[in-house]
N, C-alpha and C positions, 0 to 999 in steps of 0.2 A: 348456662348450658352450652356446649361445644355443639355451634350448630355442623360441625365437617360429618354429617356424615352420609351414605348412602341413601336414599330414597328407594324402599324398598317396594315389590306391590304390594298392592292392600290386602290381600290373601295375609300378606306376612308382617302385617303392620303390628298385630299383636303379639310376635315374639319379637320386635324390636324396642318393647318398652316391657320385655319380661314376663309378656303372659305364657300358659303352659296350654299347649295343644293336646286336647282333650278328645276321645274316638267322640264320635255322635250316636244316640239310640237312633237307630239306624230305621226309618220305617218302612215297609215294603211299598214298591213298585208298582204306582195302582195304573192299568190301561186306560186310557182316554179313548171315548165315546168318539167315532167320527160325527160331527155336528151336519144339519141338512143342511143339503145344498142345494142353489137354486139353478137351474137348469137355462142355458144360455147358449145361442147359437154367435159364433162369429166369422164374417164371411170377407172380413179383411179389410184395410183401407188402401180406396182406390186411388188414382192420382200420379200425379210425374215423380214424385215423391214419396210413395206410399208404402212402400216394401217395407223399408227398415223402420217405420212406425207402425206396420203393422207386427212386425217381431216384435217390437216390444209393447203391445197390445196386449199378443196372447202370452207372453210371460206373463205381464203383470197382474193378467186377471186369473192364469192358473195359483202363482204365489198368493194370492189373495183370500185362496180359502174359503169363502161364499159359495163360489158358481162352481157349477158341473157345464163342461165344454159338451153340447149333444150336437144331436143334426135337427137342421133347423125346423123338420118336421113337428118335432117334439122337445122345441123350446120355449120356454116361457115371455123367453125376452130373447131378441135379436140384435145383434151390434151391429152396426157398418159407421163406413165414413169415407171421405178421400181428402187428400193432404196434397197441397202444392203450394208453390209460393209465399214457402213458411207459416200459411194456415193449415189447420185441419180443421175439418170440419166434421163433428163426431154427431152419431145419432144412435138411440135406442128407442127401441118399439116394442108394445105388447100388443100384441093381435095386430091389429090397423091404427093401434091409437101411441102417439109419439110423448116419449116419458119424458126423456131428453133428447135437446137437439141443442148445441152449444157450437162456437169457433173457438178455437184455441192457437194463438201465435205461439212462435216460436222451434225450437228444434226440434226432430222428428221426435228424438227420445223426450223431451220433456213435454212437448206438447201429446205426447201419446201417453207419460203418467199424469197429466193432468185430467184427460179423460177418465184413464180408469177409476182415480180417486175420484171423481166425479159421477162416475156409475157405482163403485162401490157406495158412496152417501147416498143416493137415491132410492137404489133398489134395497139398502139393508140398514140405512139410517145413520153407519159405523164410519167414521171419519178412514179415509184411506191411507194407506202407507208406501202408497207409488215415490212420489212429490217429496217425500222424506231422505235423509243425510246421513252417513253414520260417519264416526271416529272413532280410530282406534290409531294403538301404538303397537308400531312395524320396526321389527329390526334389519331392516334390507338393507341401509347405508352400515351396519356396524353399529350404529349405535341406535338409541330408542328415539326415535321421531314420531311425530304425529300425521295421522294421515287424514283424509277423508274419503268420500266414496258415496255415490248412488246408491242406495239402499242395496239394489241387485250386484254391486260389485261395481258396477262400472262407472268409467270415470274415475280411477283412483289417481289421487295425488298427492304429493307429501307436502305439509305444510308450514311443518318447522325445519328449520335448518341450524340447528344449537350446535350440534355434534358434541353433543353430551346427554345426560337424561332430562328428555320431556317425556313425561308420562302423565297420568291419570287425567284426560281428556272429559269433558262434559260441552255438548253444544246447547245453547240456549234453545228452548221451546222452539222457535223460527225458524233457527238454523242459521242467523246472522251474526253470532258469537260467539267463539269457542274459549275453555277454561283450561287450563291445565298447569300442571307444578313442571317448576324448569329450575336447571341449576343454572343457568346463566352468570349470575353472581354469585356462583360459587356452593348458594345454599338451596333450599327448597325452599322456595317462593312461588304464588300461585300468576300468575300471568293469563290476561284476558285481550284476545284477538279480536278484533272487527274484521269478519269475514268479508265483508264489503267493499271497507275502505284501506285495509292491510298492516292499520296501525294496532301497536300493540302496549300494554301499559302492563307493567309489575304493580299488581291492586294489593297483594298482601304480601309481607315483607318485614313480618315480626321475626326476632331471636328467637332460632330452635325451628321447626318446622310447622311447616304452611301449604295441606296437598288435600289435595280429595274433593275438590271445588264443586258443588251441586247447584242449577240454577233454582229459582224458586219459577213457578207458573208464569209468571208476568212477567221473567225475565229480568226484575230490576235487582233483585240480591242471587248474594249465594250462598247455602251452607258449608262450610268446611271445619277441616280440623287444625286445631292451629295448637301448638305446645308451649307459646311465651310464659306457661302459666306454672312450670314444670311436669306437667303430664298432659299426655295430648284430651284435649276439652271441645265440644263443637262450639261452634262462629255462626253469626250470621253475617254478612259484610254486603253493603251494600255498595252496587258501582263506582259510585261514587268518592267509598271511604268510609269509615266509622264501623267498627266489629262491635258485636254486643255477643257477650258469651250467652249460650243458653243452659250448658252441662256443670256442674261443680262434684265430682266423684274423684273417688283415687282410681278408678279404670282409664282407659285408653278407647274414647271415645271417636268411631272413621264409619264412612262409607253412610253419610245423609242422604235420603231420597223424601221428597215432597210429596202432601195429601193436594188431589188436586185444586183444591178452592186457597193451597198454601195457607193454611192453617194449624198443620202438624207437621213434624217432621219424622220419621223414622230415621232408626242407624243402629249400628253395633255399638256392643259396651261387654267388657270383659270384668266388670267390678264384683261379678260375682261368682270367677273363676273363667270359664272358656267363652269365648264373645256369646253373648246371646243380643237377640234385637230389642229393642224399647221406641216406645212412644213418646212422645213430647209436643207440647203445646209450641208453636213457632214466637211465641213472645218469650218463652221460657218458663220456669218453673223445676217438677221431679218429674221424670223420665220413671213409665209406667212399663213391666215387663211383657213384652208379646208369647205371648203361648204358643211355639210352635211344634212341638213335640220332639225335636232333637235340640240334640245335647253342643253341637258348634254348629253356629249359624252367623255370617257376613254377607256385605253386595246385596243390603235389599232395593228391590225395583219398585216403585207402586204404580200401578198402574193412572192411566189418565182417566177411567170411567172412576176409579177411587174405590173400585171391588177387592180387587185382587193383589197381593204382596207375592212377588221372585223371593228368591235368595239362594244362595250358596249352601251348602250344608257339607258335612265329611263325611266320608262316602267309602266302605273298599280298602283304604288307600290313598282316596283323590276327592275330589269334589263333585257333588251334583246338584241340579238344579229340582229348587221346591216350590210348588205355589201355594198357598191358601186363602181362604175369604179373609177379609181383614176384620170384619165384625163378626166371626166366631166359623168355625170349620176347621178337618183338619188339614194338614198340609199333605202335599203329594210329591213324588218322584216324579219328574217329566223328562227327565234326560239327565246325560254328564256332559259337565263342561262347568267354566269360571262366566263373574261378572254377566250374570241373566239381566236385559233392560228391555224393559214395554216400547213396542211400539205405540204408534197412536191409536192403533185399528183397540187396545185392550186385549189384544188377541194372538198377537204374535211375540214373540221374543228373539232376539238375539244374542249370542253367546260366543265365547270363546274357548278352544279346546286347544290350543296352544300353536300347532299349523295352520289354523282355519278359523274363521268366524262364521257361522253358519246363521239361517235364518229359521226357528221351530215356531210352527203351528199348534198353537196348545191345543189345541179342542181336539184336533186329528192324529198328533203327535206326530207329523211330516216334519224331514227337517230338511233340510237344504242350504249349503255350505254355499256362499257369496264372496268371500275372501283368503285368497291362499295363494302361492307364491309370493310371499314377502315376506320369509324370513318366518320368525315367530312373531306372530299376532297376536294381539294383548286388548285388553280392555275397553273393548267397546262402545262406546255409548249413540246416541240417537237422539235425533230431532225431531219433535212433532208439532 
């Protein structure tokens, strides 16, 4: 196989190996219930240092989705704290009685989303998504780079410098690994970063291509798609080395996302006309069809509580974003936009609508756009 050739996104991964783009049964638009919230007074953190950690306080706990911001007369629970000398020191109260009371080093902004993810676990059991990373591929140099970013936008910086195509990004569960396909040599090879120590290794590197890299839970493998086989087939590849096929179809098998205990995997497969999703055992085996009620479906997400399946669907014209239970339900309309990924919270998503990567609130349907100005923005994925 002539590996020259383009690396296309995974939207379009199925007409590059021949498949036919098919409309979707289109299903209507269902409203999402605003979910209760709990009612929360915050009265700021004080301190020689305390302003610009308390901005990004009351960001993180409006984005958060839980709490309703009152006055403190008629709040259930009460924030405060003060910060100086690179501690903060954060507290939450109900009535007279102290829920949390914690120190947290470091800078205003991180040490102020360590808090909130810390009061989001407490008060509502749901891991937080302050303290969280995202990646996505920016074309503000000209060409497709990788970048990364504070969940709320900030802090972005670019990470690859190829100047050629790095695309389809995935950061390990931590956040201390990043994956993605790079032409470096020329071909699509999947390539794995150490965010920490800068080093970088080309882990897959078969004839024909090698892109769509997914970490597994534990962080030590990843699924991808790999085509040495002459049709693209899913991988599992562990850090290390060593691929073990798990797909044997004549479809065009992309876009693996992980059951949380890493046990199954989900992904597209076109072998029965326009991609539809399927299920699979992560040792391997046949790939079971997911029922989701349209007709082209890519980019599923699964969530980390292990409820709830994203995906892509066609839409219009364009693409929109669908969720449904994974053990039986049907799927729903939550917005438009490409490449939906769970946050940790199970509750949130992010997405890309091609200027902006935005942050959506499933249960509220709130969205809130975190990345823009950089070009066209692509394929976002997230750390938990």
């Amino acid at each position: 196989m002539n590996r020259r050739h383009q690396l296309l996104p995974l939207s379009a991964l199925f007409i590059l190996f021949g498949i036919s783009l098919l409309n979707a049964t289109e299903a209507p638009t269902i409203t999402v219930r605003k979910s209760d919230a709990l009612n929360i007074s915050f009265s700021g953190i004080g301190g020689s240092e305390g302003a610009s950690a308390s901005k990004v306080v009351q960001n993180d706990l409006s984005l958060a989705g839980w709490f309703s911001l009152v006055q403190p007369a008629i709040a259930t629970f009460s924030i405060s704290g003060t910060f100086a000398g690179g501690v903060l020191q954060g507290k939450v109260l109900k009535g007279g009685e102290v829920v949390l009371e914690k120190a947290y080093q470091g800078s205003a902004r991180s040490a102020a989303h360590q808090f909130v993810d810390d009061i989001v676990q407490t008060l509502t059991g749901h891991k937080g998504i302050a303290s969280s990373t995202l990646a996505f591929v920016s074309t503000r140099t000209g060409h497709k780079e990788v970048y990364l970013a504070d969940y709320d936008g900030a802090n972005g910086r670019q990470i690859t410098h190829d100047n050629t195509l790095s695309v389809s990004p995935a950061l390990s569960p931590n956040g201390r690994r990043l994956a993605y396909t790079g032409y470096q040599a020329g071909y699509a090879d999947i390539y794995v970063i150490d965010l920490v120590s800068g080093s970088r290794v080309r882990l897959v590197k078969f004839p024909g291509t090698n892109s769509g890299a997914r970490f597994s839970p534990d962080g030590n493998l990843i699924a991808c798609t790999i085509s040495k086989d002459g049709n693209p087939e899913l991988y599992v590849v562990g850090l290390g080395g060593g691929a073990r096929r798990l797909t044997h179809t004549r479809g065009a098998e992309s876009s693996p996302t992980w059951t949380p205990n890493g046990s199954e995997i989900i992904y597209a497969c076109d072998v029965a006309g326009a991609p539809q999703l399927y299920r699979i055992s992560a040792g391997g085996g046949s790939g079971s069809l997911v029922p989701t009620g349209f007709g082209y479906c890519t980019e599923p997400s699964w969530s980390p509580d292990g409820q709830r399946l994203a995906f892509n669907v066609r839409s219009g014209g364009g693409f929109a974003i669908a969720v449904m239970d994974v053990n039986g339900g049907g799927a729903r309309i939550v917005g438009q936009g490409e490449n939906p990924v769970w946050g940790a919270d199970s509750r949130h998503l992010i997405y890309s609508t091609g200027s902006t990567i935005s942050l959506l609130d499933v249960p509220t349907g709130k969205s809130v756009p975190v990345i823009s100005g950089l070009g066209k923005v692509t394929e976002p994925t997230w750390s938990r």
